[in-house]
Steps between C-alpha positions, in 0.01 A plus 500: 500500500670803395548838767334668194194355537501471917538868513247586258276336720609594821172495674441147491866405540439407885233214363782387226718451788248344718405213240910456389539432864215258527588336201901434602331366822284262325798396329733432820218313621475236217905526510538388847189273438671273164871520785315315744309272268885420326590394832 
């Protein structure tokens, strides 16, 4: 996502954040998730 386009939309840049942080914590969840289930 380029700076570009997050300032240009500046107001709703604190919900971007919000769902790229809920996302990358979905994702460490399945992570840890498939290392246990390997082991």
């Amino acid at each position: 996502m380029p700076l570009v386009y997050l300032a240009a939309t500046d107001g709703s840049l604190e919900l971007q954040l919000a769902s790229i942080l809920r996302q990358i914590k979905c994702v460490y969840q399945i992570s840890l998730i498939w290392i246990k289930s390997d082991f």
